[in-house]
C-alpha positions as CSV (number, residue, x, y, z in Angstrom):
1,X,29.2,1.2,179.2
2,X,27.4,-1.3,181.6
3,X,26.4,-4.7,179.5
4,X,23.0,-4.8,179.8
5,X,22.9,-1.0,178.7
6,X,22.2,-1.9,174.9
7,X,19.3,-4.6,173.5
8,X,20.5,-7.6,172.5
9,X,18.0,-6.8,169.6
10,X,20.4,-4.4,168.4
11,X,23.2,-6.4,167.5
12,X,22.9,-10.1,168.0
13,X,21.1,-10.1,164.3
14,X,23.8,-8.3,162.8
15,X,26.5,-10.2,164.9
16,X,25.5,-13.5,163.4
17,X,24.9,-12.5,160.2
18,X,28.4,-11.1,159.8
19,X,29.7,-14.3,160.8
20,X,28.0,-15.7,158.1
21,X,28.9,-14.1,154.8
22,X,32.5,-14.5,154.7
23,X,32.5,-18.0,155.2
24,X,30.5,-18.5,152.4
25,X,32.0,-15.9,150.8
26,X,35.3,-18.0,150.6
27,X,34.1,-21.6,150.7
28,X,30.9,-21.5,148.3
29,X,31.0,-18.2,146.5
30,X,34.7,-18.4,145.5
31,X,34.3,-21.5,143.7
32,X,31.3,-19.7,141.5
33,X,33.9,-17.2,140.7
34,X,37.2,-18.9,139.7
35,X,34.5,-21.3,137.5
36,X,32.9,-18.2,136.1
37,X,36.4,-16.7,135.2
38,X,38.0,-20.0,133.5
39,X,39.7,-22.4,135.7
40,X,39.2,-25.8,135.5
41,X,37.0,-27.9,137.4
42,X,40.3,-29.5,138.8
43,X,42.2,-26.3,140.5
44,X,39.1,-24.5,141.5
45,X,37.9,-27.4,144.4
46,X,42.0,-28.1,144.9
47,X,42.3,-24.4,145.9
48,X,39.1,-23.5,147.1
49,X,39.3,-26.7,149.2
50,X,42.2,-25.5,150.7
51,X,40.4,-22.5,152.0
52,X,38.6,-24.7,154.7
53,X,42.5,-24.9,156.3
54,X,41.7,-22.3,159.0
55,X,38.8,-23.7,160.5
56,X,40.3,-27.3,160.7
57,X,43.1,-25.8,162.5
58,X,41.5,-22.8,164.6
59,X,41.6,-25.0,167.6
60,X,45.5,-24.1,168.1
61,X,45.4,-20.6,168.3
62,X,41.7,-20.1,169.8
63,X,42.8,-20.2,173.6
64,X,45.3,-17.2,172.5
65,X,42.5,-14.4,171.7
66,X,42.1,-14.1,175.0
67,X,45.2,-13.4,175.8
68,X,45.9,-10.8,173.4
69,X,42.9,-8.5,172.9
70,X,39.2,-8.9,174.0
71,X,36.9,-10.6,172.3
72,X,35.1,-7.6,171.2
73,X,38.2,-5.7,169.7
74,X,38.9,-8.9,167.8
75,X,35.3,-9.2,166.5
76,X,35.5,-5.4,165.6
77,X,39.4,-6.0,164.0
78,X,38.5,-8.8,161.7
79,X,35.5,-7.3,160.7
80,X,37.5,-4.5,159.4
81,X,39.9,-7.0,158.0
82,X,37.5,-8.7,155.9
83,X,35.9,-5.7,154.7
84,X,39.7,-4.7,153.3
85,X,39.8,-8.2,151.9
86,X,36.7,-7.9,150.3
87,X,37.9,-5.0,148.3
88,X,40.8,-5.9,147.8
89,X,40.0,-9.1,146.0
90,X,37.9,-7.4,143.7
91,X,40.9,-5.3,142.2
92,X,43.2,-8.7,142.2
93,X,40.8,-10.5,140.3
94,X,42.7,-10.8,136.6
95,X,41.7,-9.2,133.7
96,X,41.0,-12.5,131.6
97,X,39.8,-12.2,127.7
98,X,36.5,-13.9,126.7
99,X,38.1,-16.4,125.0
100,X,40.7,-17.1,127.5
101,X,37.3,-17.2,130.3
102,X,35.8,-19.8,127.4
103,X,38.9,-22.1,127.3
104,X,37.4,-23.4,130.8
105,X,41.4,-23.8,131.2
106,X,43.1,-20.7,132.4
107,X,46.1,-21.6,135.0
108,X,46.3,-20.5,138.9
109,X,49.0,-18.0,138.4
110,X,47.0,-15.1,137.4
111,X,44.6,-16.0,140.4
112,X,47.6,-16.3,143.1
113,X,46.8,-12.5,144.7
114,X,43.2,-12.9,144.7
115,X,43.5,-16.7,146.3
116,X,46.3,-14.9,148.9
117,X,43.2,-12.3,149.9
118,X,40.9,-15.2,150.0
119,X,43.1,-16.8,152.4
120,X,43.7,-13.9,154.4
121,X,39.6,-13.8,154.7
122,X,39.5,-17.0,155.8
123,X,41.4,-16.6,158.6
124,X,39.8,-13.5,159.4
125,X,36.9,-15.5,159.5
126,X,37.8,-18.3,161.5
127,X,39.1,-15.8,163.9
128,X,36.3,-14.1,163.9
129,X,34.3,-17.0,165.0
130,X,36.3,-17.8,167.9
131,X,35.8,-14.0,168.9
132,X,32.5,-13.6,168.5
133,X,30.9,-17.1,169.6
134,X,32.8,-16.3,173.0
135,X,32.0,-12.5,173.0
136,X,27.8,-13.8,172.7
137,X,28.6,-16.0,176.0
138,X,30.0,-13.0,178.1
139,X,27.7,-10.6,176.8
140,X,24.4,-12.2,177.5
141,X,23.4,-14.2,180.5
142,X,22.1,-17.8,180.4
143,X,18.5,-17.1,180.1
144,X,19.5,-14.6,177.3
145,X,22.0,-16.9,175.4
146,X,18.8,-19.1,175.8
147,X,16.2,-17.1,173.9
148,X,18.8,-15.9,171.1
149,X,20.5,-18.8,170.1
150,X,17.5,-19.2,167.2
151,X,17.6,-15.7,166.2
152,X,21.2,-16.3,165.8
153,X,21.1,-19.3,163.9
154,X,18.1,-18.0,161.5
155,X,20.4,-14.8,160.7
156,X,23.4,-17.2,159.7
157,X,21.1,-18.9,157.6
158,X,19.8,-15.3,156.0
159,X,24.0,-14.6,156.1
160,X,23.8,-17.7,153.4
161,X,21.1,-16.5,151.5
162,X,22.4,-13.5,150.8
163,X,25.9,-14.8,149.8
164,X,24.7,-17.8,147.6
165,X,21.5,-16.1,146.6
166,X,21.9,-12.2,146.6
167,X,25.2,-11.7,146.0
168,X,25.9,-14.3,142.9
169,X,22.4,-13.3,141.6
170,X,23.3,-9.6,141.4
171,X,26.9,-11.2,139.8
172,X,24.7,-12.8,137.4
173,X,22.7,-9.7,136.0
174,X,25.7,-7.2,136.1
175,X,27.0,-10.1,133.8
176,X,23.8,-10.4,131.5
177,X,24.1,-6.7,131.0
178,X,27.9,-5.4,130.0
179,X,28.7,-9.1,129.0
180,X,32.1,-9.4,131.4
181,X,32.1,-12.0,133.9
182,X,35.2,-10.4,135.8
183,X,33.0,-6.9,135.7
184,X,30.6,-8.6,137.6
185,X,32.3,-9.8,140.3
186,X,34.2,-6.9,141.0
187,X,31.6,-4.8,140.6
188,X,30.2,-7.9,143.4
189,X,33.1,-7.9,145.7
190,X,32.9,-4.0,145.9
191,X,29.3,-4.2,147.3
192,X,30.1,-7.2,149.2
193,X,32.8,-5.0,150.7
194,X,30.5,-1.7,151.3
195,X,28.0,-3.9,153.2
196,X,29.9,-5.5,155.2
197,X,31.9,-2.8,155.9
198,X,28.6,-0.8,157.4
199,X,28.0,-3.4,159.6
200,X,31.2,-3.2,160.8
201,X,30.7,0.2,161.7
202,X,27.9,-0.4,163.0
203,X,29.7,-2.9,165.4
204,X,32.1,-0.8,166.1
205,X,30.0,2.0,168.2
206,X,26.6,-0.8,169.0
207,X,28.4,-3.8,170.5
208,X,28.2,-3.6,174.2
209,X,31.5,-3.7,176.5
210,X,30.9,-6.6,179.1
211,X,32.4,-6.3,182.2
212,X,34.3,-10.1,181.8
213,X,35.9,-9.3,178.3
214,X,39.1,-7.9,180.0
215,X,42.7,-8.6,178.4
216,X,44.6,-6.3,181.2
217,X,47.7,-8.7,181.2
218,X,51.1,-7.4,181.8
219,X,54.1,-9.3,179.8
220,X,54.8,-11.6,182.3
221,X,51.2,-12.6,182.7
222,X,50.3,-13.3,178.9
223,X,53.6,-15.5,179.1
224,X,52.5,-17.2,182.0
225,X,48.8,-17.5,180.6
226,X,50.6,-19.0,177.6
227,X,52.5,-21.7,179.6
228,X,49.6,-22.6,181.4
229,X,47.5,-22.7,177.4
230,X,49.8,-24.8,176.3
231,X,49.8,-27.5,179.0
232,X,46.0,-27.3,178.9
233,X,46.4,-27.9,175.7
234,X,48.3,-31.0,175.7
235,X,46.1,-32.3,178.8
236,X,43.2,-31.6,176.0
237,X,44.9,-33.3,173.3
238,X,45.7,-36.3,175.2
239,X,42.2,-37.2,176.7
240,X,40.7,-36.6,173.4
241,X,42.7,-39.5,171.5
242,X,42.2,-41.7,174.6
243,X,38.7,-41.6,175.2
244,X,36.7,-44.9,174.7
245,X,35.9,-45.6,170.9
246,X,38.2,-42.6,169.5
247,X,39.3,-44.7,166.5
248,X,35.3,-45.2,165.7
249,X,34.2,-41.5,166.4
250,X,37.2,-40.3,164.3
251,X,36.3,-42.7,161.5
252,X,32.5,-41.7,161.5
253,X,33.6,-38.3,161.9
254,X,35.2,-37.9,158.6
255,X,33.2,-40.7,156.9
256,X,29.6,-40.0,157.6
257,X,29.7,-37.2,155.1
258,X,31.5,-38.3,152.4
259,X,29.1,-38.4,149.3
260,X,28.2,-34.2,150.2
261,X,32.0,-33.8,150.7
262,X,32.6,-34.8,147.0
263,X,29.1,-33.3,145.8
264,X,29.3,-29.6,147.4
265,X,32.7,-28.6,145.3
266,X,31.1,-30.1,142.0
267,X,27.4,-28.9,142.6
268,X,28.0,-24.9,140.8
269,X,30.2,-26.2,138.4
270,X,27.9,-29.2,137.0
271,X,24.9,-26.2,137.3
272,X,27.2,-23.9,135.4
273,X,29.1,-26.1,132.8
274,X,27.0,-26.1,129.1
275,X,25.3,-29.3,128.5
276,X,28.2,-30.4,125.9
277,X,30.5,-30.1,128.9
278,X,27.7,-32.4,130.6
279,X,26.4,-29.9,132.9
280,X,23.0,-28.0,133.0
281,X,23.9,-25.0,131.3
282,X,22.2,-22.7,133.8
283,X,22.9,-19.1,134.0
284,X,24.9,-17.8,137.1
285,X,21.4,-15.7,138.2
286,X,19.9,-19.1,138.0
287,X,22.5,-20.8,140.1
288,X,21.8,-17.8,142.5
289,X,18.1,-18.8,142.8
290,X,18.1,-22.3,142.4
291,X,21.3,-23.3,145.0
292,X,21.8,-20.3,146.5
293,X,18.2,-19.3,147.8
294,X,15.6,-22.6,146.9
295,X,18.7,-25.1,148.1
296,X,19.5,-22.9,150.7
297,X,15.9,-22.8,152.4
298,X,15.5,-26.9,151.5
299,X,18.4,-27.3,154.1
300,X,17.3,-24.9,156.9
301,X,14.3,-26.5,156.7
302,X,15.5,-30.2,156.9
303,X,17.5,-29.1,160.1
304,X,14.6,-27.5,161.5
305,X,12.6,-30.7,161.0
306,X,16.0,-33.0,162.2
307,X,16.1,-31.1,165.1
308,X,12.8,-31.4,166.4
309,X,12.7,-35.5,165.3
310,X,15.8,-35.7,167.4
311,X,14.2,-33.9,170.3
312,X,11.3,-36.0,170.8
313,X,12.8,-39.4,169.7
314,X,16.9,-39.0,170.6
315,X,19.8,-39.9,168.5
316,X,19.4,-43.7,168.8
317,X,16.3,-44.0,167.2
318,X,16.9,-41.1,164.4
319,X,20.2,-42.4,163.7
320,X,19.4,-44.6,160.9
321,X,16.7,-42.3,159.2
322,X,18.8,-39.3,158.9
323,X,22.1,-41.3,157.9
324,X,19.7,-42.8,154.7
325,X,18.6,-38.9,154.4
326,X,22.0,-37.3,154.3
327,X,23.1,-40.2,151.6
328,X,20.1,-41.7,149.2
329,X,19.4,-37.9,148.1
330,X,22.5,-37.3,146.7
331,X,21.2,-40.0,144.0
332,X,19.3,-37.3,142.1
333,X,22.5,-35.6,141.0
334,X,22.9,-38.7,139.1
335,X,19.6,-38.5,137.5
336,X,20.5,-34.7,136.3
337,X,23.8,-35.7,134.8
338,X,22.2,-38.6,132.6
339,X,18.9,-36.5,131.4
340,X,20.3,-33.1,131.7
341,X,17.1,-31.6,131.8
342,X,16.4,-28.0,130.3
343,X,13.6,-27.3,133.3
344,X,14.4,-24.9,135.9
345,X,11.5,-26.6,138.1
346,X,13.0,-30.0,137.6
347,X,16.5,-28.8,138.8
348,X,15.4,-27.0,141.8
349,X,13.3,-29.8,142.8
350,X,15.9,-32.2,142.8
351,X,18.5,-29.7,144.3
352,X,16.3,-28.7,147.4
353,X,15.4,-32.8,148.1
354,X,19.3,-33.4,147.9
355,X,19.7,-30.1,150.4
356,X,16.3,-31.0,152.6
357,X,18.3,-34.7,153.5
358,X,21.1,-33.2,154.2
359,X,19.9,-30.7,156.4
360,X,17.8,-33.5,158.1
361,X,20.6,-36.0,158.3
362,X,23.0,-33.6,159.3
363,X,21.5,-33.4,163.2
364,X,22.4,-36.6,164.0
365,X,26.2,-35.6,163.0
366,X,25.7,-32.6,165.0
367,X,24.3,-34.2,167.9
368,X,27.3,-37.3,167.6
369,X,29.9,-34.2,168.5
370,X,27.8,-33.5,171.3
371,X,27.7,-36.9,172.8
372,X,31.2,-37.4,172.3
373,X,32.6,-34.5,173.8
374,X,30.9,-35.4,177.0
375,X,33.1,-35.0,180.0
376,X,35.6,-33.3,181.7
377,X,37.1,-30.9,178.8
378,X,33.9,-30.9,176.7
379,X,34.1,-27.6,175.4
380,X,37.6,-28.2,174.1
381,X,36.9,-31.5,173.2
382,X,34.0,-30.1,170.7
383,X,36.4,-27.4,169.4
384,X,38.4,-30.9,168.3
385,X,35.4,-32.6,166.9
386,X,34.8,-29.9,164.5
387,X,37.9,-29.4,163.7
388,X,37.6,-33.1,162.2
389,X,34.5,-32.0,160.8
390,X,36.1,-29.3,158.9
391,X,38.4,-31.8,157.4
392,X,36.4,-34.4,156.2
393,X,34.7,-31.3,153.5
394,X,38.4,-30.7,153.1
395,X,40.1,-33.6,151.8
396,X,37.5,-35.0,149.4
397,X,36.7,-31.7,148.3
398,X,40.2,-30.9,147.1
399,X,39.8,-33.8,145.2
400,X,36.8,-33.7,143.7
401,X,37.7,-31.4,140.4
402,X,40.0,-33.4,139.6
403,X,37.7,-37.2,139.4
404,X,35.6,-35.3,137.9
405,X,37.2,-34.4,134.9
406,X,39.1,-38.0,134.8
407,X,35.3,-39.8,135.0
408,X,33.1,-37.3,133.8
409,X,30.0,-35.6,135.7
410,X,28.0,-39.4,135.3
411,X,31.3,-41.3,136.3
412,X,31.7,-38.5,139.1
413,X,28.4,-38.8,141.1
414,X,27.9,-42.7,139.7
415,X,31.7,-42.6,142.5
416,X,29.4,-39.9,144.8
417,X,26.2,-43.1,145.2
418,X,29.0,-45.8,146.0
419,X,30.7,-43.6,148.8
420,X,27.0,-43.5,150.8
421,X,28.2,-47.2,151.8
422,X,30.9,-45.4,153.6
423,X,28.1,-43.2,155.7
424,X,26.0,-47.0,156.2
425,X,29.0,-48.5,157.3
426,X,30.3,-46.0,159.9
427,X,26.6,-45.6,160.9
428,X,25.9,-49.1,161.8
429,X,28.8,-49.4,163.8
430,X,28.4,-46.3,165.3
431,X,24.9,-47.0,166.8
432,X,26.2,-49.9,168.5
433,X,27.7,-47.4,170.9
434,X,25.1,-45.1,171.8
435,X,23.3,-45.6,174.8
């Protein structure tokens, strides 16, 4: 099949919005479900937080896809993976009691094989992001990657929607009408699965061959290609830590988002938790509509708008007005947790500012990798940066259950106003370095 033999139309949508729902699958939606299904506010961003692992550390095995399989058969493969994932975690989800689910207590061990298939689906999806990312650059010419790389980003967006919205909204009503939570989400993960699984189909006989994405590599020439990897590799590593203000870039990298590090693990939860818990008491339809869809379009929008401010004015100037963006929002959580109030208009209001900032103040982190990465190895050197990216929702999202339980949801995002110092502080410095 020649490469330009099949519209981009045809599959670029689909590609993008494939890559989408598993990672929200495992890093927003699971934490809905282990809350829903009784574990404490503790384990579930301790665990769930762990699930962000593969996409801090896909930088180590991304050169090797290559060398193994085209990019295509990988994109295909772990699409099929996931779909089996999908499935599969809806049968290891426990059977808990009502009263056990109430307790808001229930241990990790009768999670552990449906936290093992999350896992397995994160990697699939980390994997899959190497693959198809570098399967959209051989398939499509410049001019191409050109023109679809806002139809790709608007379908990851709609990927979001669907998975924070659609999916836990649909979780939400199955719940309202047999009255088991871990009904619902199998009943979820099973359509989950069936979707996902036609678009994977659907891949499997649409996406184009290119002529580039060839693997044809005899033993000796995957262990050669592996040598010469590895001491790219280390060439990569070392000019990253050496370049001029690497101590700054890594501290701004891991600092600048620390209030919506601690925020995102607690935001369901605090929506979800009754009021005598000190949450809002919403329904899990409601946390579907409100955060997964309102939130959700608040943030593609701020980006929008961040991208086109930083377009026509350039990092320096918009530095300072998205840093105060990303970090003053988060305030209104604070104003939620003391009034707790029973309006659904109220809540989404303050939820979609808090998401609008960040969507707005998240281009100027964006654009910070970019200028960074600048030079000789900037492709690898980006692969890095967001690798540090990754980490920084890691750690103080692991964390995050836990200080809130010790403090209390007040206490917790009275802590989540004092750490947008941190974003001031690595801001101001930071500017001091951009030409």
């Amino acid at each position: 099949m020649k490469k330009n033999s099949i519209s981009p139309w045809t599959w670029v949508p689909t590609l993008y919005f494939a890559e989408g729902i598993p990672y929200v699958l495992v890093n927003t939606v699971s934490v809905i479900i282990f809350k829903k299904m009784g574990m404490s506010n503790g384990d579930v961003a301790m665990f769930t937080g762990l699930l962000y692992l593969p996409w801090v550390i896909k930088p180590l095995w991304s050169p090797f896809v290559d060398i193994i399989r085209t990019k295509r058969w990988w994109t295909v493969s772990m699409q099929l993976l996931m779909t089996a994932a999908m499935l599969c975690g809806a049968f290891f989800l426990p059977s808990l009691t009502p009263e056990e689910i109430s307790s808001g207590n229930v241990p990790v061990s009768p999670f552990i094989a449906a936290l093992a298939v999350f896992w397995i689906t994160a990697f699939a999806s980390a994997t899959h992001d190497i693959a198809a990312d570098g399967y959209y650059m051989l398939a499509l010419n410049q001019d191409q990657q050109a023109f679809f790389v806002g139809i790709r980003s608007t379908f990851y967006r709609l990927a979001t929607i669907f998975g924070q919205g659609f999916i836990v909204f649909i979780a939400g009503l199955v719940e309202s009408r047999t009255g088991s939570i871990p009904l619902s989400w199998r009943l979820t993960l099973i359509l989950s699965s069936v979707i996902f699984g036609l678009i994977a189909v659907y891949h499997t006989f649409v996406l184009p061959h290119p002529l580039t994405d060839r693997s044809h590599m005899t033993a000796g020439q995957r262990s050669e290609r592996a040598k010469e990897i590895f001491r790219e590799f280390g060439r990569t590593f070392a000019t990253f830590f050496t370049k001029r203000h690497i101590l700054l870039a890594l501290t701004f990298m891991l600092l600048y988002r620390l209030p919506e590090a601690f925020l995102v693990k607690m935001l369901n939860p605090f929506l979800l938790d009754p009021v005598s818990a000190g949450g809002l008491g919403l329904s899990t339809e409601q946390v579907g509509i409100v955060y997964g869809t309102i939130g959700i379009m608040a943030l593609t929008l701020g980006g929008i708008l961040g991208g086109m401010a930083a377009s026509k004015w350039g990092l320096k100037r918009v530095l300072w007005p998205m840093a105060l963006s990303l970090a003053l929002p988060c305030s209104v959580f604070l104003y939620l947790g003391v009034a707790q109030p029973e309006s659904l208009w109220v809540i989404s209001a303050c939820v979609a500012l808090d998401q609008f900032g960040y969507g707005f103040g998240f281009t100027a982190y964006m654009l910070y990798l970019i200028l960074f990465s600048e030079g000789e190895f900037k492709t690898s050197h980006y692969s890095l940066c967001t690798a540090f990216m990754a980490l920084s929702m890691m750690l103080p999202g692991m964390v995050a259950g836990y200080l809130q339980e010790w403090i209390g949801y007040v206490g917790f995002f009275e802590m989540v106003i004092i750490c947008c110092f941190a974003t001031v502080c690595v801001t101001f410095f930071v500017k001091r370095t951009i030409r």
